[in-house]
PDB file of N, CA, C and O in Angstrom:
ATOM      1  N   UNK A   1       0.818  -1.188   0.000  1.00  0.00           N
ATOM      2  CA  UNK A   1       0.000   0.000   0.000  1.00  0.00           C
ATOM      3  C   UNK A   1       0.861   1.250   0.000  1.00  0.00           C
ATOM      4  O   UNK A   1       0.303   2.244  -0.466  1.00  0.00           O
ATOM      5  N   UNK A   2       2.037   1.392   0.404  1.00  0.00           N
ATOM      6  CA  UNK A   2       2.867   2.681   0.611  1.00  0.00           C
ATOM      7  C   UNK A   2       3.772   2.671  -0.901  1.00  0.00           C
ATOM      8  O   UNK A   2       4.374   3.720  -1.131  1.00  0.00           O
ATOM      9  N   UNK A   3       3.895   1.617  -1.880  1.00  0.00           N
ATOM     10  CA  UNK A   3       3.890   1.365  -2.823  1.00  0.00           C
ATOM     11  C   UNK A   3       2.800   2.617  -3.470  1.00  0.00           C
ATOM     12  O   UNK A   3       3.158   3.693  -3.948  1.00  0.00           O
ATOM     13  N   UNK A   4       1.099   2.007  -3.290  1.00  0.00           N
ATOM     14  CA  UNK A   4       0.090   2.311  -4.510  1.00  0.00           C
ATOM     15  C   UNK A   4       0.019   4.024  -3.820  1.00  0.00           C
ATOM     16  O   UNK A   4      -0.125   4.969  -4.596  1.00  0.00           O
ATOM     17  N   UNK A   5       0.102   4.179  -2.769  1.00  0.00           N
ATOM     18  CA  UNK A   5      -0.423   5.778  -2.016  1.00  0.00           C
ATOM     19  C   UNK A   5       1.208   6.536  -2.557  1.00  0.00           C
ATOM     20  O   UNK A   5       1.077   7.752  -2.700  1.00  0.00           O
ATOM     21  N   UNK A   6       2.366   6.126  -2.803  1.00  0.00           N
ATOM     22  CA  UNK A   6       3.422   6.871  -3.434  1.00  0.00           C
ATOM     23  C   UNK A   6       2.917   7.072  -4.812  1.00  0.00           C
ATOM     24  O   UNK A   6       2.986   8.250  -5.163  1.00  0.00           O
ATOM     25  N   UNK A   7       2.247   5.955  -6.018  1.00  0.00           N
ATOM     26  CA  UNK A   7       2.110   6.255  -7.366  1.00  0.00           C
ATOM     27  C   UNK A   7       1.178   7.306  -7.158  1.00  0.00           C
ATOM     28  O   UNK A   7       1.635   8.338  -7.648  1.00  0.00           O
ATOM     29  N   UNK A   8       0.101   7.474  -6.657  1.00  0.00           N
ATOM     30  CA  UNK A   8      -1.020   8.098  -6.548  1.00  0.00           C
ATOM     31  C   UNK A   8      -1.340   8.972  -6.419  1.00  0.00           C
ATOM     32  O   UNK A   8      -2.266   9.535  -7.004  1.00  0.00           O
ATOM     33  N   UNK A   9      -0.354   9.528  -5.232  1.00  0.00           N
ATOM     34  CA  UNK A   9      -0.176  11.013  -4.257  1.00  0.00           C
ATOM     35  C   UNK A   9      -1.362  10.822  -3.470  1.00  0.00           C
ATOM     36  O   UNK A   9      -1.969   9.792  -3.176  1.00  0.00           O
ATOM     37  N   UNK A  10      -1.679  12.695  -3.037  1.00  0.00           N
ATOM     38  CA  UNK A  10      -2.698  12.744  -1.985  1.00  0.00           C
ATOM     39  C   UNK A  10      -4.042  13.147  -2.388  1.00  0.00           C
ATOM     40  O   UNK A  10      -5.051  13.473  -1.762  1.00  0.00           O
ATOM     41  N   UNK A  11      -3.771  13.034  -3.528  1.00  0.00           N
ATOM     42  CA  UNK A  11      -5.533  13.234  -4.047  1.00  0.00           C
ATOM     43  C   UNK A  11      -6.117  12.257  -3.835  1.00  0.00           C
ATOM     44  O   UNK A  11      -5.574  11.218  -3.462  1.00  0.00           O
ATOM     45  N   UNK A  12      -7.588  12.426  -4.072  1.00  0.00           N
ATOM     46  CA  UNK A  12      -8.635  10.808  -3.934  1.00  0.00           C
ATOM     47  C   UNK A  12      -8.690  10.346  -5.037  1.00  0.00           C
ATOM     48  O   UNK A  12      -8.753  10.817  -6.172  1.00  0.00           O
ATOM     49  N   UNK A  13      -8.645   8.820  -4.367  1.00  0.00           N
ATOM     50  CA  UNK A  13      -8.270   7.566  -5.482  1.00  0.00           C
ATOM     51  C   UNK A  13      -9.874   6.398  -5.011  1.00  0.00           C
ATOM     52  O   UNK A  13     -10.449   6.016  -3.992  1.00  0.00           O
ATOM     53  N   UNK A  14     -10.007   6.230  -6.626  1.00  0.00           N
ATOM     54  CA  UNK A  14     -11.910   5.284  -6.054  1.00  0.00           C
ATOM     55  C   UNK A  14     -10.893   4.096  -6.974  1.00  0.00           C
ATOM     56  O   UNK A  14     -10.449   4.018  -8.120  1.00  0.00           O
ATOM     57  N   UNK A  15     -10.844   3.237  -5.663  1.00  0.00           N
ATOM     58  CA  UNK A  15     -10.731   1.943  -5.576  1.00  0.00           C
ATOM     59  C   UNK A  15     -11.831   0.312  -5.568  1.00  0.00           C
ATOM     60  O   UNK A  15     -12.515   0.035  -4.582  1.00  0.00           O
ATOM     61  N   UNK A  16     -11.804  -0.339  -6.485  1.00  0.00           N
ATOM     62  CA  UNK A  16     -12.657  -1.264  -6.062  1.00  0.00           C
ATOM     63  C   UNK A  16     -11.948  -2.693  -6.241  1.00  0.00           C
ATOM     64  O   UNK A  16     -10.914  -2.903  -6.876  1.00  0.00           O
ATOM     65  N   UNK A  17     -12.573  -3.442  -5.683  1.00  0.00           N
ATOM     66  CA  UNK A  17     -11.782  -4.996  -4.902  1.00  0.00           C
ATOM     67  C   UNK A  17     -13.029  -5.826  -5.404  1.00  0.00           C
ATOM     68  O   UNK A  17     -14.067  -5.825  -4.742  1.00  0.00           O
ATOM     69  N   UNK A  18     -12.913  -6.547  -6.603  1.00  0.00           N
ATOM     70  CA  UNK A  18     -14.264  -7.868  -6.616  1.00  0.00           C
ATOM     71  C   UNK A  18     -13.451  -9.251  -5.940  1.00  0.00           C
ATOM     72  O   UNK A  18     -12.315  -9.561  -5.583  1.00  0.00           O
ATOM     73  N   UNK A  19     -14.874  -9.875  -6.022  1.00  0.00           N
ATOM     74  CA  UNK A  19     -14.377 -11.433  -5.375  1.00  0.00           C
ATOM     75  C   UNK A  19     -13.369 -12.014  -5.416  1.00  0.00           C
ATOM     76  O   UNK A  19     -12.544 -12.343  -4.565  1.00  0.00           O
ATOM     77  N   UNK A  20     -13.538 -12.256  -7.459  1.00  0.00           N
ATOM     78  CA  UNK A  20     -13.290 -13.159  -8.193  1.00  0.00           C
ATOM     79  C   UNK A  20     -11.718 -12.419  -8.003  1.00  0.00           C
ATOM     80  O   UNK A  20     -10.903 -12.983  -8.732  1.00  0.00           O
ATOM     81  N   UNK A  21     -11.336 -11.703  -7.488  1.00  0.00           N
ATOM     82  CA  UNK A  21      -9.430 -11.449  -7.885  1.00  0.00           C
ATOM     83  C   UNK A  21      -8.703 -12.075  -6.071  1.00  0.00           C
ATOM     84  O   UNK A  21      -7.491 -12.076  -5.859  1.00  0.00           O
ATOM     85  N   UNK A  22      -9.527 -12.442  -5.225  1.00  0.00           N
ATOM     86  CA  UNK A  22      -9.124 -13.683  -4.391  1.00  0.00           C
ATOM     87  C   UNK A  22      -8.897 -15.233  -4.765  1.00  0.00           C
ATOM     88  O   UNK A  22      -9.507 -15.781  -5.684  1.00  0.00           O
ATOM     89  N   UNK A  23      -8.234 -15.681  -4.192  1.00  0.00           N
ATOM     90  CA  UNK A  23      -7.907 -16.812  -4.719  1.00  0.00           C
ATOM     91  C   UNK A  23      -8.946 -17.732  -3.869  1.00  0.00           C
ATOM     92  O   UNK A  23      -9.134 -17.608  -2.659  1.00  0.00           O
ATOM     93  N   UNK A  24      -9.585 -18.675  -4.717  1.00  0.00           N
ATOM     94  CA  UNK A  24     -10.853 -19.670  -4.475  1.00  0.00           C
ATOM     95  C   UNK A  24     -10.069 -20.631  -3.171  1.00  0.00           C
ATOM     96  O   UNK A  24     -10.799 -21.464  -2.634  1.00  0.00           O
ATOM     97  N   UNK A  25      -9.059 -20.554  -2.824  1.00  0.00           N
ATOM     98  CA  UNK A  25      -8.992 -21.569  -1.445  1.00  0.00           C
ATOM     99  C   UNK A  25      -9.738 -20.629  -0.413  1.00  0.00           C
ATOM    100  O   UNK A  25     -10.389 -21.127   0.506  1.00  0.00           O
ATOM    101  N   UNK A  26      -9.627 -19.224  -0.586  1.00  0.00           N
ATOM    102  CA  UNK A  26     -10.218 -18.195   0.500  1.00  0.00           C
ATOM    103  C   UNK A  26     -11.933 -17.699   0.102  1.00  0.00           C
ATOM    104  O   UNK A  26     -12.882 -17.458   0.847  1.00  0.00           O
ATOM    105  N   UNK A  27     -11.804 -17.682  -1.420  1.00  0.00           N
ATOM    106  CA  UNK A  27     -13.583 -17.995  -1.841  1.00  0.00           C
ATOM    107  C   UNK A  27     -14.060 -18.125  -2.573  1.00  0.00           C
ATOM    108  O   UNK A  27     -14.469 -17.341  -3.430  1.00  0.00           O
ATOM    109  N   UNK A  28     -14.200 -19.756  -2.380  1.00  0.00           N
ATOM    110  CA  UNK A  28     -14.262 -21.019  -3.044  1.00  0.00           C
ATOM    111  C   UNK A  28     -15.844 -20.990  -4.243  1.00  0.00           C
ATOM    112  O   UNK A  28     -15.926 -21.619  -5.298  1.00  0.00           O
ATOM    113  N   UNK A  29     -16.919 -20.075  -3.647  1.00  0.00           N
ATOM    114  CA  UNK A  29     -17.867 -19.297  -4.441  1.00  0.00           C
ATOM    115  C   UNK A  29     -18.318 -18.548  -5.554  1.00  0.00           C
ATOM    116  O   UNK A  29     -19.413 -18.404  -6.097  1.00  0.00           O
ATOM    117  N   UNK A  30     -16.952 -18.024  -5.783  1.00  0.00           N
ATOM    118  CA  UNK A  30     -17.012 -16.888  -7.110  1.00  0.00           C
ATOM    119  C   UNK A  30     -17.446 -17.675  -8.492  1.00  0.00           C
ATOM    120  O   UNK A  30     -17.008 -18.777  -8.822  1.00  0.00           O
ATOM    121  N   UNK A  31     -18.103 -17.129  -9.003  1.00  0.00           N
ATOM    122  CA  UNK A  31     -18.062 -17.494 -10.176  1.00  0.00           C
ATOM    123  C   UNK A  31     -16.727 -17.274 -11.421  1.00  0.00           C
ATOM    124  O   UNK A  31     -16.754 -17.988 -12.424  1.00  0.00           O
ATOM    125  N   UNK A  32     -16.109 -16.704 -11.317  1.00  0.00           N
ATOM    126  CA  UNK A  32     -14.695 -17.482 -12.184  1.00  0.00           C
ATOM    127  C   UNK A  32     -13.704 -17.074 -11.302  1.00  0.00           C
ATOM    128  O   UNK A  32     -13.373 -15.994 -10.814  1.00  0.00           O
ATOM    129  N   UNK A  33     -13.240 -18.452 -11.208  1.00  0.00           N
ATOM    130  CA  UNK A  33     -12.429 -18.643  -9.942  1.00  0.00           C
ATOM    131  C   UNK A  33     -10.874 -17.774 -10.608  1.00  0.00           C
ATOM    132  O   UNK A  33     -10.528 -17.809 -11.788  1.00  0.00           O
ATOM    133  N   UNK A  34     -10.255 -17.160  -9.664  1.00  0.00           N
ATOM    134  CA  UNK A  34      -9.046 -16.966 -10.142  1.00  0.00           C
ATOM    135  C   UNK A  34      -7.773 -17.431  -9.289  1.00  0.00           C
ATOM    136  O   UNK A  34      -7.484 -16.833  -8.253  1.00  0.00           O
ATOM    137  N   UNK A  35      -6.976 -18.582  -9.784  1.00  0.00           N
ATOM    138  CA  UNK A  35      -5.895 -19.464  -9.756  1.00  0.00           C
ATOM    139  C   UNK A  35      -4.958 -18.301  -8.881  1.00  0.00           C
ATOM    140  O   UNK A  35      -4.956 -17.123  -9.237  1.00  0.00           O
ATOM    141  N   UNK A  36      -4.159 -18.786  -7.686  1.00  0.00           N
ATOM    142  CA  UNK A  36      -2.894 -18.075  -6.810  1.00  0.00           C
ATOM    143  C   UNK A  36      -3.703 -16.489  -7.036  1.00  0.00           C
ATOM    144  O   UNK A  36      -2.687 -15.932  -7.451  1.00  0.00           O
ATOM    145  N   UNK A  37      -4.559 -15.586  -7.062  1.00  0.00           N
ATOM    146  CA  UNK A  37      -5.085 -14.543  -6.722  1.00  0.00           C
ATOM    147  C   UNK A  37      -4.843 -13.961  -5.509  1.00  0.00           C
ATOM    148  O   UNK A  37      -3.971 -14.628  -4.951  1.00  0.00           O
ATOM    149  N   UNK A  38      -5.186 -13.049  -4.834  1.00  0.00           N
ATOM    150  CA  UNK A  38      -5.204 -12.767  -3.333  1.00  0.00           C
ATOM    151  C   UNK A  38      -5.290 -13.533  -2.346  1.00  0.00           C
ATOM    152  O   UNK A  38      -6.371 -14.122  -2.348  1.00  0.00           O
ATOM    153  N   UNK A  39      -4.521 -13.842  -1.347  1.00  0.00           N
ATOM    154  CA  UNK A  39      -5.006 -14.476  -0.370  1.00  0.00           C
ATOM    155  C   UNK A  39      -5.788 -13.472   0.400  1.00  0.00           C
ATOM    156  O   UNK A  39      -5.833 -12.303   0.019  1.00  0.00           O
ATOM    157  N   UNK A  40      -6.568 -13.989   1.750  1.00  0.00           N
ATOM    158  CA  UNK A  40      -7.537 -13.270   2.560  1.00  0.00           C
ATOM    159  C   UNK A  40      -6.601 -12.121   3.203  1.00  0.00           C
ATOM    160  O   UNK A  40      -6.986 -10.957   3.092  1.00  0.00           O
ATOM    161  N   UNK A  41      -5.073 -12.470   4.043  1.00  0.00           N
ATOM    162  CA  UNK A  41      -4.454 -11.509   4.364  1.00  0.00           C
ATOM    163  C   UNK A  41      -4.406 -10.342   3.441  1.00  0.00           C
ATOM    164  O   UNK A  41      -4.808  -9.230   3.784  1.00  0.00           O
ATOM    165  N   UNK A  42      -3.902 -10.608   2.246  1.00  0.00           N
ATOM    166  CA  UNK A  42      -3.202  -9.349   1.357  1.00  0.00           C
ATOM    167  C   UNK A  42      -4.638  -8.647   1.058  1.00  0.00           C
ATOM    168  O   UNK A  42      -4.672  -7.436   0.836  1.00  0.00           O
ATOM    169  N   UNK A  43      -6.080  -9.604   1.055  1.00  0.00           N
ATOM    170  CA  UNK A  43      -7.397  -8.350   0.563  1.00  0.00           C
ATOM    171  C   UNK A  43      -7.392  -7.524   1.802  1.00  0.00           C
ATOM    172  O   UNK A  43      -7.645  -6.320   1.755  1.00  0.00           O
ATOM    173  N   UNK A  44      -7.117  -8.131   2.881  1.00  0.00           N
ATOM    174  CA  UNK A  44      -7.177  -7.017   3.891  1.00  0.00           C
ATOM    175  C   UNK A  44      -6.348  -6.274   3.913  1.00  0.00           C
ATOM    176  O   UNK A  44      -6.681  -5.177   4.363  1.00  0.00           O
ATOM    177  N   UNK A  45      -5.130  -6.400   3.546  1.00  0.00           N
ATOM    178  CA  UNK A  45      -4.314  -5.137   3.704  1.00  0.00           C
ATOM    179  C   UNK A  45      -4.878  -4.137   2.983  1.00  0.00           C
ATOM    180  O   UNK A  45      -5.083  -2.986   3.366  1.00  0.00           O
ATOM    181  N   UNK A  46      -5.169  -4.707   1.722  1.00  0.00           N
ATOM    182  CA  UNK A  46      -5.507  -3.140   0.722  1.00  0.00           C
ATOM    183  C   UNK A  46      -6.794  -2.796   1.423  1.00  0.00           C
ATOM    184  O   UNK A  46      -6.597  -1.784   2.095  1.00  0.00           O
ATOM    185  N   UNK A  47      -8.046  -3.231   1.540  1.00  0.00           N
ATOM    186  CA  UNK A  47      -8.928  -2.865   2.133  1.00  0.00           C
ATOM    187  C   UNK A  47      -8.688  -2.112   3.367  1.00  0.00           C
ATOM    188  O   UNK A  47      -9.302  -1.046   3.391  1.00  0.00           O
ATOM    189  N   UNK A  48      -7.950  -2.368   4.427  1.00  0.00           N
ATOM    190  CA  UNK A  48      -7.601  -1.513   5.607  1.00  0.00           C
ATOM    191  C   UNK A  48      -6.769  -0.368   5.478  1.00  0.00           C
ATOM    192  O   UNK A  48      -6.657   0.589   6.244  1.00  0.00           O
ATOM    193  N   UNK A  49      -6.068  -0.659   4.143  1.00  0.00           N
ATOM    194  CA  UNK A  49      -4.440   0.295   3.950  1.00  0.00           C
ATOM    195  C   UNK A  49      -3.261   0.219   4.758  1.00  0.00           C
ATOM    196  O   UNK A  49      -2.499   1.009   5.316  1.00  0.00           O
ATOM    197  N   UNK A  50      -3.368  -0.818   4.641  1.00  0.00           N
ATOM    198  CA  UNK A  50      -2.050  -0.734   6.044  1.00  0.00           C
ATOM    199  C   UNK A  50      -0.728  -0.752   4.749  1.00  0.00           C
ATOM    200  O   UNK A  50       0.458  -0.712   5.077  1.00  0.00           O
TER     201      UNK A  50
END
């Protein structure tokens, strides 16, 4: 995240996060599954911003 908030700067940035870019061991549900994707840790990082 101190990575994407350096490309970005301090203006507002509209971010969005779908399912399907987690990886199906974390949710196994999506309709097209995507192979080594996010694990549950790393969606939370971006989601929290840490």
């Amino acid at each position: 995240m101190n990575q994407v908030r350096a490309q970005m700067g301090d203006g507002p940035v509209y971010f969005t996060l779908d399912i399907d870019g987690i990886d199906t061991a974390f949710a196994p549900g999506t309709g097209t599954p995507e192979i080594a994707g996010l694990t549950a840790p790393q969606a939370l990082e971006i989601i929290r911003g840490a």
